[in-house]
N, C-alpha and C positions, 0 to 999 in steps of 0.2 A: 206526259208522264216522265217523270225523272229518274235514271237509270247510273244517277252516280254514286248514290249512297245502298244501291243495293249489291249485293253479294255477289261473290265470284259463280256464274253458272256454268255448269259445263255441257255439251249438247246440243248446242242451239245450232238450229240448222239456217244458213247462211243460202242466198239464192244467188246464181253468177253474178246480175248485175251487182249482188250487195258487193259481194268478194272481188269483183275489177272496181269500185269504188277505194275498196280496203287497200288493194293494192296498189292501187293510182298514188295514195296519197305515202304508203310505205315504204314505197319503192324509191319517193324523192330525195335527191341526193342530199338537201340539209337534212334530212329525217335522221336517215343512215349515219350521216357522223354523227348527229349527238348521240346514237344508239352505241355507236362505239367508242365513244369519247365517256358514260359515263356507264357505273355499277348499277343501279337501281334503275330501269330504264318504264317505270308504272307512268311516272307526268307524261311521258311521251305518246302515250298509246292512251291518257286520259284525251289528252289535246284533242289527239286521232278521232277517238267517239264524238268527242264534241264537233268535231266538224261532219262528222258522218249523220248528228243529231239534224246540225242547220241543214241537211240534203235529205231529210225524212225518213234514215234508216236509223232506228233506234237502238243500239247498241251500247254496250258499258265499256271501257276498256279494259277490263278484264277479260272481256267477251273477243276484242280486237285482237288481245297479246294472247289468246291460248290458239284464235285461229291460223292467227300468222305461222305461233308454235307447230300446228299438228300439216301445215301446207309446207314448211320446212323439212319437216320430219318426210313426209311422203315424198318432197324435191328430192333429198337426200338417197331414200331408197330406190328413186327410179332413177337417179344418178348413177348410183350401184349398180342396177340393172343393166342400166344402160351399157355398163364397160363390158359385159360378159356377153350381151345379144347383141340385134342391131339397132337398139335404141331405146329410149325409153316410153311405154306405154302401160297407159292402164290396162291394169287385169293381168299383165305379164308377168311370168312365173320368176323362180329363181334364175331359167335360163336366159330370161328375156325376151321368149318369142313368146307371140298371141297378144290379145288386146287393143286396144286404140290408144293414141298419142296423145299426152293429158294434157287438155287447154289451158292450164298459167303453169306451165313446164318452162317456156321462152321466158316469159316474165322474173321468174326466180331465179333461171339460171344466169339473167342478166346480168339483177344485182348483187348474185349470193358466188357465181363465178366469175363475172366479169368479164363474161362472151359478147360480141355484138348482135346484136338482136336482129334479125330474117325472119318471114316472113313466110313457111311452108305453106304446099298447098293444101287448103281445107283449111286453115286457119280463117279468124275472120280478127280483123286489126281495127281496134276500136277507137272512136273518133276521141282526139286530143281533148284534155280536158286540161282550163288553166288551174297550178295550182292554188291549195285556200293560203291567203295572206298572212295565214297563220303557221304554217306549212314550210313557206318555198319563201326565198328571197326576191324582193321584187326587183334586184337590177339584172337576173338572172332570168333569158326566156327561158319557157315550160317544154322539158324534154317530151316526146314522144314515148308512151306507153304501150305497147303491143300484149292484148290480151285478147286470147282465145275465150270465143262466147258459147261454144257447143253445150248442148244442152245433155247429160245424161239420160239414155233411153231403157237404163233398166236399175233395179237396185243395187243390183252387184257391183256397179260402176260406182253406186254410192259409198260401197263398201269400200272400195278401192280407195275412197281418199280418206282414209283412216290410217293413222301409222303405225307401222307395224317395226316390230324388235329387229333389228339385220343379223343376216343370219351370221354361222360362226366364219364361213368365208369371206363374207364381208368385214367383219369385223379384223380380219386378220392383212387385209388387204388395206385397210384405214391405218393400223398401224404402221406397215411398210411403208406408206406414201406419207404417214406423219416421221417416219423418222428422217425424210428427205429436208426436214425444214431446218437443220441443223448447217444448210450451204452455209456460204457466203452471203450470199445474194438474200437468205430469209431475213438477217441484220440488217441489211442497208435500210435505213427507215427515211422517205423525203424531208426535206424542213416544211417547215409550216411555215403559212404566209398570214399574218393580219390583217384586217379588214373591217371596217363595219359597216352592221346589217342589221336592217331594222324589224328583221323578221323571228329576233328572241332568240334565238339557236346559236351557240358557239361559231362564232366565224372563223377560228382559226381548225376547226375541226372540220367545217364546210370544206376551205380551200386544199385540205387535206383529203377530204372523201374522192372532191372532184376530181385532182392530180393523180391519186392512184387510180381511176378510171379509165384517166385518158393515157396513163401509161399499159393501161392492159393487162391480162395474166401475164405474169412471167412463168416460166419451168422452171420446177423444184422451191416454187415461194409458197406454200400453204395459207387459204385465208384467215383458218382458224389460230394460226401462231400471228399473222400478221394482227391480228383485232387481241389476240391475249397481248401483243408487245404494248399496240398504243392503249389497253386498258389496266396497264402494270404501269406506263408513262403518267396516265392520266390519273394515278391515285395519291401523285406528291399532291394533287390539287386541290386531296379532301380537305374538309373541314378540321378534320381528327388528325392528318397530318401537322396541319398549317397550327392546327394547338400544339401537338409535340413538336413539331420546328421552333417552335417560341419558347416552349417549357424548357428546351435544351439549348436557346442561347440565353434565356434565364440563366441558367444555371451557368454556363457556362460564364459567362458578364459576371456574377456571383463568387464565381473562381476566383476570376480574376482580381473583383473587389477584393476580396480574402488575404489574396497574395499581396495584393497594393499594401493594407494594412497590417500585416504581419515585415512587411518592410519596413513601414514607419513604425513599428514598436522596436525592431533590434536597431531602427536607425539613432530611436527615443532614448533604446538602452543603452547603445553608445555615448550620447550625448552625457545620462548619466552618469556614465562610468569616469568619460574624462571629467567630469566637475569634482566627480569623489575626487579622480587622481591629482586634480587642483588641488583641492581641500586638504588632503594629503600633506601634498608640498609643503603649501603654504602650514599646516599645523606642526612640518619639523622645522622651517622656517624658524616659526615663532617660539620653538623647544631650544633651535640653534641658539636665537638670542637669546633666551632664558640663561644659559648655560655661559655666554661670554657676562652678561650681566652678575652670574654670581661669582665665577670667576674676576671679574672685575675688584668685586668688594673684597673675595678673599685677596689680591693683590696687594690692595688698599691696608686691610689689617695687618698684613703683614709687614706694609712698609713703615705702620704708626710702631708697629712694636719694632721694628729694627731701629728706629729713630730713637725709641723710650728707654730701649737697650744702650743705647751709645749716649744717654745721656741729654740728651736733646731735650727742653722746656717747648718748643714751636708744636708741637701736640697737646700741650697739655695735660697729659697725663702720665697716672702715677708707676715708678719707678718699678723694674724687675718684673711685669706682670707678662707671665705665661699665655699662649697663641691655645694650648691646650684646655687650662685656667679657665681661662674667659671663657673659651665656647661649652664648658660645660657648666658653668655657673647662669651664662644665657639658656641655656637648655630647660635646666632648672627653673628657671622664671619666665616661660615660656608664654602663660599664660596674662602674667602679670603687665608683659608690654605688649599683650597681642596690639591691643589697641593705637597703642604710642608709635610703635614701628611701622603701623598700617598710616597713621597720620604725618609722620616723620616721612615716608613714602612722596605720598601726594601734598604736605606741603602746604597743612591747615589747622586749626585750630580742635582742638577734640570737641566730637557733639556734645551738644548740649544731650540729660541725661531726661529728663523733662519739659514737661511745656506749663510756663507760667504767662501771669500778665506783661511780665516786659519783654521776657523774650519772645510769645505771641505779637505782640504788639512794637517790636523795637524792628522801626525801621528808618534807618538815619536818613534817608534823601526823602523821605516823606512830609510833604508838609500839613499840619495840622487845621482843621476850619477851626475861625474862631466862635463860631455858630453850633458848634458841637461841642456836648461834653467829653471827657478825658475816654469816658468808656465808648460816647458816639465815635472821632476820632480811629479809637483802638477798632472798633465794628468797622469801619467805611473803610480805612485801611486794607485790613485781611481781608475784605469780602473784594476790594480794589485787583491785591496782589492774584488773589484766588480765580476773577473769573476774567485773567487777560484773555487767553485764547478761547474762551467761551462767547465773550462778546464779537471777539473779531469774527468768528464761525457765524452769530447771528448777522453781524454785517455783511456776508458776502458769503454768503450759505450756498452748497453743490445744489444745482437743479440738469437730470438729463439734457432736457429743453433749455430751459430758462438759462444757466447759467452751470453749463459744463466745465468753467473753467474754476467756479468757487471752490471752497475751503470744503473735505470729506474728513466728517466728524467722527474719527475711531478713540476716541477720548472721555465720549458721554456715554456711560452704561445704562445704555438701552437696549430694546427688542424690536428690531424694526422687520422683522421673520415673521408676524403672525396678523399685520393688522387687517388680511382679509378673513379671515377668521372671526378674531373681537369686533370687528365694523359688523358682523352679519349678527352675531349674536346679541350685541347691547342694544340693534334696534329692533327688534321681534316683538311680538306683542305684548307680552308679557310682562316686558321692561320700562314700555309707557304706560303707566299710571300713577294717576296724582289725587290721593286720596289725604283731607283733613288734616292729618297727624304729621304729611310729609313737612306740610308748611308754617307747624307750628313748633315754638321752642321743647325739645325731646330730650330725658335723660342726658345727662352729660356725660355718662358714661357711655349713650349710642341706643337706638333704638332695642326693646326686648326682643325683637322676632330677628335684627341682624346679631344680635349677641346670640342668641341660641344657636343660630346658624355657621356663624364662626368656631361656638364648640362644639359641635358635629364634625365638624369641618376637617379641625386640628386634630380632633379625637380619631378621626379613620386617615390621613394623612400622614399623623406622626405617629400613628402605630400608639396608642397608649393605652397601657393595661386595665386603664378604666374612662368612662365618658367623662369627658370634661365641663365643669359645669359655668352655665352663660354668669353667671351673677362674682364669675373671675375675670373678665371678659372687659376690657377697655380698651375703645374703639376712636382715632385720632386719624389728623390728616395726615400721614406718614411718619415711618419709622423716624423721621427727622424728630418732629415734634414731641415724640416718646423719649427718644434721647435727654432733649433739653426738659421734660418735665421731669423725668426721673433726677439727673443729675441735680436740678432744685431742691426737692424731695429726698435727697437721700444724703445731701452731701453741703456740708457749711460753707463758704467762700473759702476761697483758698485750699480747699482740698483736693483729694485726686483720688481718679481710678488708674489700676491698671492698664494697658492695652498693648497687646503686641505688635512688633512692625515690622512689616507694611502694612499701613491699614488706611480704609476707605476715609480721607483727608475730611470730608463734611460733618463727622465726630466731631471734630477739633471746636469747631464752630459751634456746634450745636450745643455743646456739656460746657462753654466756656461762654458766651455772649451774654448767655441766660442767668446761672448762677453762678460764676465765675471759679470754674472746678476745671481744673485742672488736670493733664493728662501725663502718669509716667510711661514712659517706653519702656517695654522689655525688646529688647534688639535681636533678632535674629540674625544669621549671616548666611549665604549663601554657601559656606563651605563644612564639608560633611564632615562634622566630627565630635568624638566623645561618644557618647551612647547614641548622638542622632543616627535617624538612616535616611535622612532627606534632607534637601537642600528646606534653609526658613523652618525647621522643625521646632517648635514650642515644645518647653520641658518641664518640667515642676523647679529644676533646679534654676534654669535662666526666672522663671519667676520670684523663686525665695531670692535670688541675688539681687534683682531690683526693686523686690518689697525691702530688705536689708540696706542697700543704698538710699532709698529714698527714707527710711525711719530717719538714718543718720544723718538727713539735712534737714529733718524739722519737718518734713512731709507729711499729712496727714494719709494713709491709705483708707479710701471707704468703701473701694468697689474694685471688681474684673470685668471687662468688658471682651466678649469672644464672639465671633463673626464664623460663622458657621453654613453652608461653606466659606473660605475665609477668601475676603476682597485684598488685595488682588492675585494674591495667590494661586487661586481653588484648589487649595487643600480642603479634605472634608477630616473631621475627625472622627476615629472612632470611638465606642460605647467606654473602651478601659480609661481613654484620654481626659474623655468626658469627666468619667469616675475620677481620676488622678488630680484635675484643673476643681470640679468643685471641692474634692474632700479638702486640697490645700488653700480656699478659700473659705471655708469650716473651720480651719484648724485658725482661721486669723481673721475669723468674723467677718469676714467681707463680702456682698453682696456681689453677685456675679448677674448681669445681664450678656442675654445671649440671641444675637441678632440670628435670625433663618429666615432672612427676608427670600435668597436662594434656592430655599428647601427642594420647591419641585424643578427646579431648572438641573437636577443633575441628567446629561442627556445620553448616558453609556448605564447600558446593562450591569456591566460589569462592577459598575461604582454603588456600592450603598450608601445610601445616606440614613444615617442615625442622628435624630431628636433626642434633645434634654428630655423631653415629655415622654418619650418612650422608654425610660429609664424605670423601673419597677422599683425604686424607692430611691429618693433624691437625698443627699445626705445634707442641705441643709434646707428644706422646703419655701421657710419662711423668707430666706435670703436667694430666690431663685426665679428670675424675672426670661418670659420667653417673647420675644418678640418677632411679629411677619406682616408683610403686606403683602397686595396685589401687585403692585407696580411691576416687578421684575419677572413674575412665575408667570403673572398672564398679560403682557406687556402693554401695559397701561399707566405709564409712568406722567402720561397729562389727568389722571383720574386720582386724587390722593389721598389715601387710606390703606392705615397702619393700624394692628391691634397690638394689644398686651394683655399677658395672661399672668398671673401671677393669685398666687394663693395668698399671700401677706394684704389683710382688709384695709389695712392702714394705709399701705402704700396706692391700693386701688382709690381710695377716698381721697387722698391729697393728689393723686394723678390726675382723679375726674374733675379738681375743682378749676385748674390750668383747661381741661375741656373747652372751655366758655372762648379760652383763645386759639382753639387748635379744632375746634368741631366738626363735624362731616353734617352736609348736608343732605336733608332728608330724603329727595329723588336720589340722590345716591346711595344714602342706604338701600333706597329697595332694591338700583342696582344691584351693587354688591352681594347682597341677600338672596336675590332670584342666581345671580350667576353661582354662586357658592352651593347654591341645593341642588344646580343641574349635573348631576354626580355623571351619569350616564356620558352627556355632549363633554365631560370636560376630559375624562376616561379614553374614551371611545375615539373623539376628534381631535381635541383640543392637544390633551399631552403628547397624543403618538404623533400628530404634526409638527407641534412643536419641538422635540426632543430629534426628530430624524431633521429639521433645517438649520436645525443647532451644531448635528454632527456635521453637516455636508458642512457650514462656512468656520466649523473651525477645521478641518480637516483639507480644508482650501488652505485656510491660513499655517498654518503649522506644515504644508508639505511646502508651502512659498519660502515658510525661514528654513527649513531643513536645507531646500535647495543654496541662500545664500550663505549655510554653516552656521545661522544663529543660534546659540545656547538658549533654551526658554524649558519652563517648567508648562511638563505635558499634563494635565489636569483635564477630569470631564465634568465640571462644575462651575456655571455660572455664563457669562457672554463673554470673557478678557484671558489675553493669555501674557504670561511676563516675560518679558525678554531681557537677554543682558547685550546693548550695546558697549560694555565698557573699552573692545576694542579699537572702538571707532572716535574714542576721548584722545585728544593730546597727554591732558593730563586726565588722573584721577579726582577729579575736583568737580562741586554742586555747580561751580561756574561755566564747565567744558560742559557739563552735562543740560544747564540752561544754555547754550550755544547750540548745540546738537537740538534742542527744543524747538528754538526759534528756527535752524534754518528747515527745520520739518516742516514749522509752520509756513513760513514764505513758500516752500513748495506747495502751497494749499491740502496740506493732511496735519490733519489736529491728533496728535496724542497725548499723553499724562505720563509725565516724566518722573521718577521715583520720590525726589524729595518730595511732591505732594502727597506721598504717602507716609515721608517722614522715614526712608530708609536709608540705613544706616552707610552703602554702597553706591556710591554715584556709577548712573552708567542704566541702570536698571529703568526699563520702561514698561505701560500697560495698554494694549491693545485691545479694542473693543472687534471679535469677529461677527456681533449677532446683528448682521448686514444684508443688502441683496448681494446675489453674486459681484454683477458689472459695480457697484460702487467699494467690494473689496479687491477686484482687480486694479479699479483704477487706482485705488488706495495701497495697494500692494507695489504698484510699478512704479509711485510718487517717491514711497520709503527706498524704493532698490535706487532711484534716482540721487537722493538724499548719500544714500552709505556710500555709493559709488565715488562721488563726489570725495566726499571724507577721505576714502580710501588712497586716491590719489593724492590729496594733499599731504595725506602721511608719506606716502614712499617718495614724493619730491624732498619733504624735510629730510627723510634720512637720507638721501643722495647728498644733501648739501651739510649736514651734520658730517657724514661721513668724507665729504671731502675735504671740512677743515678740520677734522680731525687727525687726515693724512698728513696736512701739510702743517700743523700745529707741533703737533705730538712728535716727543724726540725722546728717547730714551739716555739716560746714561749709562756709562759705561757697558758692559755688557745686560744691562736687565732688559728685560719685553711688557711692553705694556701691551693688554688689551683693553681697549675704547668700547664702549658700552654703547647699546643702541639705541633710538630715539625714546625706547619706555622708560630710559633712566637716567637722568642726565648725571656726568662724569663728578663726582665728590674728591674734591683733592684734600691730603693728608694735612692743609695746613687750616682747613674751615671747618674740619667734621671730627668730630669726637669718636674715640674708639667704641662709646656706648650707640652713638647713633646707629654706626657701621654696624654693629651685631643686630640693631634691632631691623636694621634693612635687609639681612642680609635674614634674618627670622622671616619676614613676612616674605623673601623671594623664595623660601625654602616652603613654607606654606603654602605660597600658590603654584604648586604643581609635586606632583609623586616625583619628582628628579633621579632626587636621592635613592627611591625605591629602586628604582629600574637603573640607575648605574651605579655600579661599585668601583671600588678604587684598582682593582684586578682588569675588571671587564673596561673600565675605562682606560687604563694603561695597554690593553692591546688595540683598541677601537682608534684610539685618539693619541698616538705617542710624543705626538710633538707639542701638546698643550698639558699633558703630562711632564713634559720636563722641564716646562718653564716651570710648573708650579713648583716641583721640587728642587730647583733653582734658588727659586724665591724662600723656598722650608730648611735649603740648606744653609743658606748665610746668614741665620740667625742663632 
């Protein structure tokens, strides 16, 4: 029968031999430590049964630990006894006399006082017993057990070994002799020794039990303080400690991380703060030169009019003219030389205002095949000049692996942020099927089931006050292709649309190769002014002035072309813009296409985007063409398909009949078709993924230029951000600015330098950020490689500019020149006309608030000594 799953019993009557068995094994000195060594002491006295099991005494440990308890209990009281009579015996009262001497009284007091054990008469001393191997260490021989075998001869005697409550003298007597533990000597605890023992029991508590055994009682040590010290020792040991020991160098290592990383952010912010105070410098730096630079010119005019005054022809100009005169008559026509003085500047010929066949086509080192006609020629040329850095990029293209050290292509507006996305979506099951119709010749305007789906599409997208219907709906292999049919279709040879600029360069190409339509510029400028509030702002009036210009050279105007959000910009327009660009397109019959290939790549909350289509009544319907593809919103720009929506029947019919060369084929429309109807996945997955790795790598890019002080327009539309290198040109010129092109490219990073956009500002570049991280850092650290470079070549030239400046320049008699800095090189009075001087000295007055922020007051106390050259110079005339 098995007694260890049953119940605690209380009762059971125990016969001597069972109880000198119980205590043979109790009594052994490893027992005893681990009894004091741990809290919970039940495994101990289970072990115990089990070995009293293999000896045929059937017992539970529960049964072993309550009898040892109540043989304690009764040691204890005839302990008590014992100090007030002459010893301890059963049945003895509270005085202590009467009774017989209880048989395991030696035994207990052995182990539980730490007396040496004798041997009185009438005792009978029971034969050694080796301990169980489960029990006692085997390198350790088996102490000697001394237990009295006396048989009880009446019940009373039985009663007797039951434990009774001690009385109140006892009890007060326990107190007194407990408050003695408080010596010296209660503290002193031995060291423990290590060892091992293969008998399962803590060996350094063994070598501990043994030692204080053999050192004996001492007087004034109490047992029960000495077993509470080492069971207050042994509770760093628990489990529950050893977790909160860890929890709290957790935390503490956690601190410390804390602290490590709150140093590297103020060490971070330092870092920042000197680059500002860089940035700083160097931006009063560059206000210093501004400021000797205009001074400069004003020196200069002065000196043509004191020359003009005294009669002098070596100026060439006319007699008696006033220093006050002149500047307010340039004032005046402020506007008229904006242009002249900004080219007089840099030291070039004024833009062209348009793009036709020759100046498309006029490239004098180019030579012609004779295998090609006049227009093959013109095509192979400009497709030549157009894909230099395109091709080189495919020669020796960036691979991690493959080829770490290739060209990184931030120049092609692509999406390379989502293709685990699209790779999982266009092959699902629903995307492979090849059904009859896919493979045979289909409307040329595009399957009916992907037209309906495309005006669904545009209909909840672009927000439109009413469903859009599919039989509007013309479906092409890209915006590309819709370009060049529409300009066939709408426009005679030699005509033109409008376009503003900067704009996506591949226009140019596409409305020109095909029907040879031609493109005017409306120019925008980088500098805020008149009614603009933004840098590149499109106006109704920059429109009427280049519909106006181009009447008056024979130009036909038949169309406006608006990029929406606008390449390279990402400006978006709003709804009143909208309103403003077509009514003035109304008012001059001109058809207006409106590219939102963009539409959903705007990736900030904050930004709306407004649709031509969302417009609750178009003011000229018929003339109002909307164009979008896939390529860019769901980045699949090796997939090619473009629609066009347009309510004008005629223009759809002559579009679809150009179809036949521009067609989509048929497993692609169902593509396209299946992906367009999965509103949910595109909602749900698609946009919120896309639009948050849109923010993270422009917000990479844009804190990398802010760090090097780059000017760029901050825009949250599209994948490119624009930057203005012009400080890093020698000159102002398309040529410093294809210089700065190329040496980008020899550092293996591809970008799109401005005149591919056809802007008016050299200097201006377009960065493509929708990239992986590592390939915009390495693209990032390429360009700071790049400027660095530059930068240094400039401050060697002005050291050396300025040092033969020093040893050149000689003033007469009492006058002071100041020398102008590398942005301008020195105009002497006898090469430059007093017209040019104003008009330079307009365009240095432009590029910068100067004027604003110093007056002639504030500057006389600021700057006294460059003050009194000037009126030096204002007085001898």
């Amino acid at each position: 029968m098995d007694f260890r799953g049953k119940k605690y019993e209380r009762g059971s009557n125990w016969s001597d031999p069972e109880v000198a068995q119980l205590l043979h094994l109790w009594a052994d000195a490893a027992v005893q430590a681990e009894l004091e060594s741990c809290l919970r002491n039940q495994h101990v006295f289970n072990r115990i049964a089990e070995v009293l099991r293999e000896k045929g005494i059937r017992r539970t440990g529960d049964q072993c630990r309550e009898k040892i308890k109540k043989m304690k209990l009764e040691y204890r009281r005839l302990k008590d006894s014992g100090r007030a009579g002459t010893g301890p015996r059963v049945g003895a009262g509270a005085g202590g006399g009467g009774g017989r001497p209880w048989k395991f009284f030696q035994v207990l007091d052995r182990v539980l006082a730490g007396k040496a054990p004798h041997s009185p008469p009438g005792e009978t001393r029971l034969p050694p017993q080796p301990p169980h191997p489960r029990l006692a260490p085997s390198s350790q021989p088996p102490e000697l057990v001394e237990v009295k075998c006396e048989e009880a001869d009446s019940p009373e005697e039985e009663q007797a070994l039951a434990p009774r409550p001690p009385s109140r003298p006892e009890r007060e007597r326990t107190h007194l002799e407990g408050s003695q533990d408080d010596s010296p000597l209660s503290q002193v605890e031995p060291p423990l020794e290590t060892s091992v023992s293969p008998s399962g029991l803590s060996e350094p508590n063994m070598a501990s039990s043994s030692r204080i055994q053999s050192l004996g009682p001492r007087p004034g040590f109490s047992t029960l303080h000495r077993l509470r010290k080492k069971r207050k020792a042994q509770r760093l040991r628990d489990p529950l400690d050893a977790l909160l020991l860890k929890t709290l160098t957790a935390q503490r290592e956690m601190e410390e991380r804390f602290l490590h990383m709150e140093e590297c952010r103020l060490q971070r912010d330092l870092e920042v703060e000197e680059r500002r105070i860089q940035m700083e410098q160097r931006r009063f730096e560059q206000e210093r030169d501004h400021e000797f630079r205009m001074f400069n010119v004003f020196a200069q005019m002065l000196s043509i009019l004191k020359q003009s005054n005294n009669g002098s022809s070596a100026s060439g100009q006319p007699q008696n003219i006033e220093f006050s005169q002149t500047f307010s008559e340039s004032t005046g026509v402020r506007e008229r030389v904006q242009e002249e003085g900004q080219t007089s500047q840099l030291q070039q010929p004024p833009l062209d205002r348009r793009t036709n066949v020759h100046s498309f086509g006029n490239h004098s080192d180019a030579q012609s095949s004779p295998y090609l006609s006049a227009r093959g020629n013109i095509a192979n040329i400009c497709w030549g000049s157009a894909e230099e850095g395109y091709s080189a990029y495919h020669a020796d293209k960036y691979d991690e692996n493959k080829n770490p050290n290739g060209i990184i292509n931030f120049g092609t507006s692509e999406n390379k942020l989502c293709f685990d996305l699209m790779s999982k979506r266009l092959t699902q099951s629903d995307m492979n099927v090849m059904e009859p119709p896919f493979l045979q010749y289909p409307d040329w305007k595009g399957h009916m089931f992907l037209r309906e789906e495309v005006a669904k599409f545009l209909t909840y997208y672009c927000k439109a006050p009413a469903p859009l219907k599919a039989e509007n709906v013309i479906v092409q292999n890209g915006c590309g292709s819709l370009f060049s049919s529409l300009a066939t279709v709408l426009c005679e040879p030699g005509e033109a649309f409008l376009i503003p600029t900067p704009f996506y360069g591949g226009i140019t190409q596409s409305v020109f190769l095909y029907g040879n339509v031609k493109l005017v510029y409306v120019y925008l400028d980088s500098q805020v002014t008149g009614t603009c509030t933004r840098p590149f702002q499109l106006t109704v009036e920059k429109l009427k002035k280049a519909f106006q210009d181009a009447q008056s050279e024979g130009v036909g105007i038949k169309g406006l072309i608006l990029l929406n959000p606008q390449n390279p910009l990402g400006d978006i327009y709003s709804l009143s813009e909208l309103q403003e660009y077509l009514e003035f397109a109304k008012r001059h019959e001109l058809h207006v296409i409106v590219d939102e290939i963009y539409m959903l790549s705007v990736f900030d909350e904050s930004t709306i985007f407004h649709s031509v289509l969302e417009m609750e009544r178009l003011p000229d319907p018929q003339r109002t063409h909307v164009m979008w593809g896939t390529t860019k919103d769901f980045a699949i720009s090796g997939i090619r398909f473009g629609t066009l929506y347009t309510l004008n029947q005629d223009v759809a019919s002559a579009v679809a009949s150009l179809c036949y060369l521009h067609g989509v084929s048929g497993p692609i429309q169902h593509k396209i078709a299946q992906l367009l109807r999965d509103r949910d996945w595109i909602n749900q997955v698609f946009l919120r993924a896309n639009h948050e790795r849109l923010k993270a790598a422009h917000t990479f890019v844009t804190d990398e230029l802010k760090t090097l002080g780059l000017p760029f327009l901050n825009r949250n539309a599209g994948f490119f951000v624009w930057i203005d290198f012009r400080k890093y040109l020698r000159k102002g010129t398309f040529e410093e600015e294809m210089r700065l092109w190329r040496r980008f490219l020899s550092n293996k990073v591809l970008l799109c330098h401005g005149k591919g956009f056809e802007c008016s500002e050299p200097g201006w570049f377009r960065i493509i950020f929708a990239d992986k991280i590592q390939r915009l850092q390495l693209g990032m650290q390429r360009i700071c490689e790049v400027l660095e470079e530059c930068r240094c070549e400039i401050l060697n030239e002005d050291k050396n500019e300025s040092c033969q400046s020093d040893s050149e320049g000689k003033a007469d008699s009492t006058d002071e020149v100041i020398f102008v800095s590398h942005h301008q090189e020195p105009v002497s009075g006898g090469s430059s006309s007093l017209g040019d001087l104003i008009g330079l000295l307009q365009q240095q007055m432009r590029s910068s608030d100067w004027l604003q922020k110093n007056t002639v007051e504030q500057f006389a106390q600021e700057k006294p000594e460059v003050y009194d050259v000037f009126s030096k110079l204002v007085g001898k005339q």
